[in-house]
N, C-alpha and C positions, 0 to 999 in steps of 0.2 A: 624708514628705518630709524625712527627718532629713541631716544632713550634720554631717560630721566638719571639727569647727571647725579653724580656724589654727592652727595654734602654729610655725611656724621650723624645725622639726625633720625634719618626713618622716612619711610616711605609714606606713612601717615601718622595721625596725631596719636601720640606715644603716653604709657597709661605714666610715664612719670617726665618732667624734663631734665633730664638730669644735670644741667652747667647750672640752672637755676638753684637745683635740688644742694647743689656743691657750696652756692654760694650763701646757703642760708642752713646750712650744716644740716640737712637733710641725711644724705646721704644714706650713713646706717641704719635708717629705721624706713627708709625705701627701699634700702636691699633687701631686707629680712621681708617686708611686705610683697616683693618681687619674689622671692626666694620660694615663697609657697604658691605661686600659681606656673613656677617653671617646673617644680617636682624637682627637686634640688635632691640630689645622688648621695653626696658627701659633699664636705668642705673639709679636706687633710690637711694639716702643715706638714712643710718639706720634711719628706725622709720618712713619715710614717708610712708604712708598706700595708698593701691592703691586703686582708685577711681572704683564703681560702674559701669560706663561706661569703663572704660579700662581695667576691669574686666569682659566684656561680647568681649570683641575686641582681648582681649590675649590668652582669654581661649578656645579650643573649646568644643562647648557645650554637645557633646557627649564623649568626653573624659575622662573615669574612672581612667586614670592611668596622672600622671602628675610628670615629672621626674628632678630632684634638683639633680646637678651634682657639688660632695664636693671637693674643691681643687685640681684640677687635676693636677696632678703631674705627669702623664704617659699617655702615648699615646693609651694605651687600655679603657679609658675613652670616648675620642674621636671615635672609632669603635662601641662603644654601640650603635651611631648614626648615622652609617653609610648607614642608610635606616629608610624609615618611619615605622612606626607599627598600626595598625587598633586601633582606641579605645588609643591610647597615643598623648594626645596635642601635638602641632608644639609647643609650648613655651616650652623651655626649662630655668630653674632658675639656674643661678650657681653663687655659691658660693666659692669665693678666693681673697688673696691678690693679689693685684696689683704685676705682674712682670712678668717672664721669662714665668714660667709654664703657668698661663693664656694665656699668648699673643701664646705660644703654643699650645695650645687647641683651642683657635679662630680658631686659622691656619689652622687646621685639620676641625674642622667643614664649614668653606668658603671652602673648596677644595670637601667638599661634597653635599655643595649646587650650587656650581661652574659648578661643573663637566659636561658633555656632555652627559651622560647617566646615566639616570635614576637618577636626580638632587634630594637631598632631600631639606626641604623647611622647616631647623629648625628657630626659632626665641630664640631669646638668653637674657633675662633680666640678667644683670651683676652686681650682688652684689657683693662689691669690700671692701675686710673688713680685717683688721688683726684678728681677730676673726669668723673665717666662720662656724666652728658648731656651735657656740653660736647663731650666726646671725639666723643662718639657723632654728633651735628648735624652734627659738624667731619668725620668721615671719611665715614659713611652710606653704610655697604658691603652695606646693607638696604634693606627700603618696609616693614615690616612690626617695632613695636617691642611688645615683651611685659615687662610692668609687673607683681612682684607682691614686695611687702614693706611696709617700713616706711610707717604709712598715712599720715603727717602729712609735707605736702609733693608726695604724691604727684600731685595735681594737678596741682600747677607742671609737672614733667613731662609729666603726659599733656596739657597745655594748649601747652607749647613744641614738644612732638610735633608735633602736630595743625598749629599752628603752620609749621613745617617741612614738610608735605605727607610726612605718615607717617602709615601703618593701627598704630591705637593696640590691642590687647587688653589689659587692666587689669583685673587681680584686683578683688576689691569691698575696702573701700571706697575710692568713690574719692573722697570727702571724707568729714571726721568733725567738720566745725563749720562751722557756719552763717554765719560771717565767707568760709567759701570757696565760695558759690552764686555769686557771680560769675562765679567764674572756671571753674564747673563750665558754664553757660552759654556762658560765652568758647569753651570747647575743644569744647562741641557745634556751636558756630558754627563754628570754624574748621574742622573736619572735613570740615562741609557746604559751606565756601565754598573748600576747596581739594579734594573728591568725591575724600574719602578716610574710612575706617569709623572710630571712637571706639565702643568696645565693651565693654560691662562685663559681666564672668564671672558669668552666673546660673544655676548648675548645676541648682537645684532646678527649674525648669522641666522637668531630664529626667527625675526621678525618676518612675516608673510608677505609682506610689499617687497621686501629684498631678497625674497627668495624666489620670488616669480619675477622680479627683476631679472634678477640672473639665469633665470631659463630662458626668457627672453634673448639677454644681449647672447648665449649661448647658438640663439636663431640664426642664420644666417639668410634665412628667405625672411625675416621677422628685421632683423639691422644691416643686412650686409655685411660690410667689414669695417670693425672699428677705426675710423681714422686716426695718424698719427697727431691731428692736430697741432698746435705750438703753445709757446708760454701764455700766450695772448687769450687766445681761443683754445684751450685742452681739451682733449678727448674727453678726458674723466674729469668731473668738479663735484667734489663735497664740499660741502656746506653746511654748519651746525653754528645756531647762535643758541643759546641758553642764557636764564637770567638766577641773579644771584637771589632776590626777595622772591619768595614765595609763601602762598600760606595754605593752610590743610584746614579746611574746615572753620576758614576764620581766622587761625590762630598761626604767626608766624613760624616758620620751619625753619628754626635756628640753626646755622653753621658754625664750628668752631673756631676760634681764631686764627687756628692753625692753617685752617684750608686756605687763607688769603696769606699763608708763606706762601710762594715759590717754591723755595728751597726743600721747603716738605713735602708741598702737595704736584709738584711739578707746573709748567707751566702750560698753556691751552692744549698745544699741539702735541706734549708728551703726556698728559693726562688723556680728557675725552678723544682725544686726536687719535687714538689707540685705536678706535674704535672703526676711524672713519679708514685712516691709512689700511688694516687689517682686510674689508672690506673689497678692496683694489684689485690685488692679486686674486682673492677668494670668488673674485665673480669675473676677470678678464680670461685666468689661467685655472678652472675647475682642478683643483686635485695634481699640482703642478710645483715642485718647489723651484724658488727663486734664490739665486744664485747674487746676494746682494751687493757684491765687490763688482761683477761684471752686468746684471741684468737693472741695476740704478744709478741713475746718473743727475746729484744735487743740480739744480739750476740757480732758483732765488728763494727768500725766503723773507720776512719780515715781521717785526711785533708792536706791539703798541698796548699802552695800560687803557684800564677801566678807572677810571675817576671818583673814590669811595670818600666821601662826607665824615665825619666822624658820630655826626649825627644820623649817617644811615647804616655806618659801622656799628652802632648800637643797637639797631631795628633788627640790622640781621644776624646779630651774632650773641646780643642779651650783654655784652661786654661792657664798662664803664668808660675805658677808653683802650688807644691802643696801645699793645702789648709791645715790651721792649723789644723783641725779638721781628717787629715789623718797622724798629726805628730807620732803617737806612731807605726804607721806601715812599717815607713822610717826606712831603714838598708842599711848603705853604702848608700846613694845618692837615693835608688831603691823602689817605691813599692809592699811590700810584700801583694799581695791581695789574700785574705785567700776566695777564691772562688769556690776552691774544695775540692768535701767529697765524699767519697764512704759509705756506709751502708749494713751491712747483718744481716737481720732478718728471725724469723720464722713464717709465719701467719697460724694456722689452723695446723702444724705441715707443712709445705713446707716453706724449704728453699731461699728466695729471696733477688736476690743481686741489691743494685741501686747506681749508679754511675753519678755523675754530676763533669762535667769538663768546666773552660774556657782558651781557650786558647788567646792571643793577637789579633794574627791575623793568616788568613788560607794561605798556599800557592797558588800562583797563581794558577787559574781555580780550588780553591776547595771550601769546605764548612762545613759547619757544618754537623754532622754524627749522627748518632741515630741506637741504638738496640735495640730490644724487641723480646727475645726471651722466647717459654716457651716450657718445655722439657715433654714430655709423652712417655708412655712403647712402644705406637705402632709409632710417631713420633713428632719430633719436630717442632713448628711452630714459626715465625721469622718474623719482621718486620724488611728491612736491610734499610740502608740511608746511602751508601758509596759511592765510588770510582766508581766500578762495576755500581751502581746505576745511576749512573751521579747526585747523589747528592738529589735524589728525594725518598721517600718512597717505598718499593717494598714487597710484602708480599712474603711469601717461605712456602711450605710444605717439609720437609726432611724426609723421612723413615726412622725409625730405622736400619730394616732389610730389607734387599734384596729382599729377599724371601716374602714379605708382602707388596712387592712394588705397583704390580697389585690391591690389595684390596683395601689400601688406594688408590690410585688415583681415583677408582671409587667410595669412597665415599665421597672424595672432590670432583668430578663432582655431585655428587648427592647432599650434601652438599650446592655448588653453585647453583646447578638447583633449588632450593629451595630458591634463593634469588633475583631470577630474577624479582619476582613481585616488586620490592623495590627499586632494580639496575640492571635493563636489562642491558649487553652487560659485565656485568665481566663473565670472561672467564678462563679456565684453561689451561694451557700451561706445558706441560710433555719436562723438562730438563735432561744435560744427569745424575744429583746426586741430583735434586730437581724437586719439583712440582712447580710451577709459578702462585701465582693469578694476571691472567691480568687485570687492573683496568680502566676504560676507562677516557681520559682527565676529559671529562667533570662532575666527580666526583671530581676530583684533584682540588676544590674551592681555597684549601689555608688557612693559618691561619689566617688571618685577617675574613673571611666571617665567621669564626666559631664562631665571637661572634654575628654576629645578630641570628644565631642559638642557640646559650644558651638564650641571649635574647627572643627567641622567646617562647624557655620554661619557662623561668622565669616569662613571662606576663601571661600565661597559670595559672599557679601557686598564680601569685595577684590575678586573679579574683577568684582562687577558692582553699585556701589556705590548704584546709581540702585535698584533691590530692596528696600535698608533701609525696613520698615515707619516710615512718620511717624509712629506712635503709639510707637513706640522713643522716642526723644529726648522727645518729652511726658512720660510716663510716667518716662524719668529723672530728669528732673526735680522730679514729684510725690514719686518716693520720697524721694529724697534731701533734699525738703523737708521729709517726716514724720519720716524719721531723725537730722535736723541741728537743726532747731526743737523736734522733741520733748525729746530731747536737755536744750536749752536749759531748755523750760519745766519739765521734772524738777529743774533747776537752781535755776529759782525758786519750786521747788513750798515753800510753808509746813508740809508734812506734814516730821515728824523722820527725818532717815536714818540709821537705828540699823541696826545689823547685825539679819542675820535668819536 
């Protein structure tokens, strides 16, 4: 269940860069170069109202859903549209300042109408405002607004959304501190009180290794029963290291300065950590809300920085040096970026450890790694992403015992033979200390394709907002209470947070 962290940038090499593009006054005449391969709609300034005729020309007429895309600041904004959808206008509204992030997001969607296969055919009116939720309240040329950047704040918005009687989609996170559970509360309420959807982007749910995970640990002739495990040894342990350097094709895949606040981008456990906590309940408790005042119970929790060079704070971000607004994190010359936390909680009485790590950069031919294991009386089941792996997901059935090797195998064949209607060709492959679910390629879609799949449930859901499962909004809840509180208590943990 690996996924390709945030960074600002794009998923691949971007037809413009835009922080470069900024810093050598590019800008406007990359926009305007941009602006003709997105099919650019209009560019209004505020207040001018759109005519009756350009209002039958922009819209199309069968289109119930109409999507307003609020200062994009991350490249998972830009994937929302990386395909058309039945029943959602080609015009797309967005709203943002003039700069980096915009000219960003053009670039991403030109590469999707660009592209050679299967070209999508968005149009883009560009509301260009230092005020864009205002703007945006104020004109609501949409029902339908899409949230994904800078994470500190972001609330307020998808809270004034919701507020407004607007279907919210919101990249994760959508809080990164514990002072904002209110207001994450508030904007589940008002969602519900004006029967409209509040939606937060959980890719990993599509990924095929973690979905047949969880059919699995669902097995009880396949695990047994999950044991309660303890702090030591937990039932459940995720695991996600990711690294900050990376490069597309060659060519590094810059991150903003921003992303190495805290304060904005949250830190391990309430950023990516979203992803993994979310997963817990999703696959112990199928379709089950969690009751997070009485079904979690904090235990420990701890952080520790990642060690940034100033000279590798250049490599990865194109920057000169570092930016005032990182001065209290400078020690000796160095960026201390407080990017990792581990967590161990109790949910339901089972032990669950989660662990979010970033490291710099990976050694040559490696990658980011991912675990997800969860332990039962009759066997352990595992999602690995290592070395072994070659870097790619791989599910494992482990037997407890020797002796009980035979039975389960046969009821993971049986198990699988029961999912063939849904995914013909996974396969079971008997190793010589594990069971093997073999997964075939063309399942392997990737993280990027999994958000037009949340998308796609998410449109499911505008049209018929009475559908959203109750155990949605519980369960957001609980997460965001392991991810924001734990947070915390790493904060107050007495262990030393020495680099590691």
């Amino acid at each position: 269940m690996p996924h390709a962290e945030g960074n600002g940038t794009g998923p691949s090499s971007p037809l413009l860069e835009p922080r470069q593009m900024m810093r050598r006054l590019w800008l406007l005449p990359a926009l305007v170069g941009t602006l003709a391969l997105v099919g650019l709609a209009q560019s209004r300034p505020k207040g001018e109202a759109m005519t009756q005729q350009e209002g039958v020309s922009l819209r199309s007429t069968d289109a119930s859903v109409e999507l307003m895309t609020l200062d994009p600041g991350h490249f998972h904004a830009a994937l929302i549209q990386q395909e058309m959808y039945p029943g959602v206008a080609d015009v797309v509204h967005v709203y943002a300042p003039l700069g980096p992030d915009l000219v960003g997001h053009l670039n991403r969607i030109a590469q999707f109408n660009s592209r050679e296969e299967n070209p999508t055919r968005w149009q883009l009116e560009i509301h260009t405002t230092p005020e864009p939720l205002e703007r945006m309240l104020d004109e609501r040329p949409g029902n339908v607004v899409v949230l994904s950047g800078r994470n500190r704040g972001k609330i307020d918005r998808i809270l004034a959304s919701a507020k407004a009687g607007l279907h919210v989609l919101a990249d994760k996170p959508w809080i990164i501190s514990a002072s904002d559970f209110s207001k994450l509360e508030a904007s589940l309420d008002a969602a519900e009180e004006n029967d409209v959807v509040a939606y937060d982007v959980m890719t990993e749910r599509y990924e095929i290794t973690t979905i047949v995970q969880r059919e699995l640990v669902q097995d009880e002739a396949v695990i047994g029963e999950v044991v309660a495990g303890t702090v030591a040894e937990p039932a459940v342990h995720l695991e996600s290291v990711h690294h900050l350097m990376k490069t597309v094709a060659g060519v590094p895949n810059l991150r903003p300065a921003w992303f190495f606040d805290t304060k904005q981008q949250g830190e391990g456990l309430s950023d990516v950590g979203t992803h993994l906590v979310d997963l817990v309940p999703w696959m112990l408790f199928p379709e089950q809300g969690i009751e997070y005042r009485k079904d979690i119970q904090l235990d420990s929790a701890k952080r520790w920085p990642t060690t940034i060079s100033l000279a590798d704070f250049r490599r990865v971000t194109g920057e000169d040096d570092f930016p005032s607004f990182l001065a209290q994190d400078i020690s000796e010359g160095e960026l201390q970026y407080f990017s990792n936390t581990e967590v161990s909680y109790v949910l339901r009485g089972i032990h669950v450890g989660v662990k979010v790590a970033w490291n710099f950069e990976a050694p040559p031919g490696a990658g980011d790694t991912h675990l997800a294991g969860v332990r039962g009386s009759k066997a352990h089941i595992e999602v690995r992403q290592g070395a072994e792996e070659k870097y790619r997901p791989e599910l494992y059935v482990l037997p407890v015992n020797d002796a009980e090797r035979g039975a389960i195998v046969s009821a993971v064949k049986n198990r699988i033979a029961q999912l063939q209607s849904r995914y013909p060709g996974v396969a079971v492959e008997e190793m010589d200390d594990r069971i093997h679910i073999s997964v075939p390629d063309k399942y392997r879609t990737g993280h990027e394709s999994h958000f037009a799949e949340v998308t796609r449930q998410f449109l499911e859901y505008v049209r018929a907002p009475e559908t959203v499962p109750a155990w949605e909004k519980a369960n957001m809840l609980a997460k965001y209470y392991v991810t924001t509180e734990g947070v915390e208590l790493s904060r107050r943990s007495n262990e030393p947070s020495a680099a590691r």
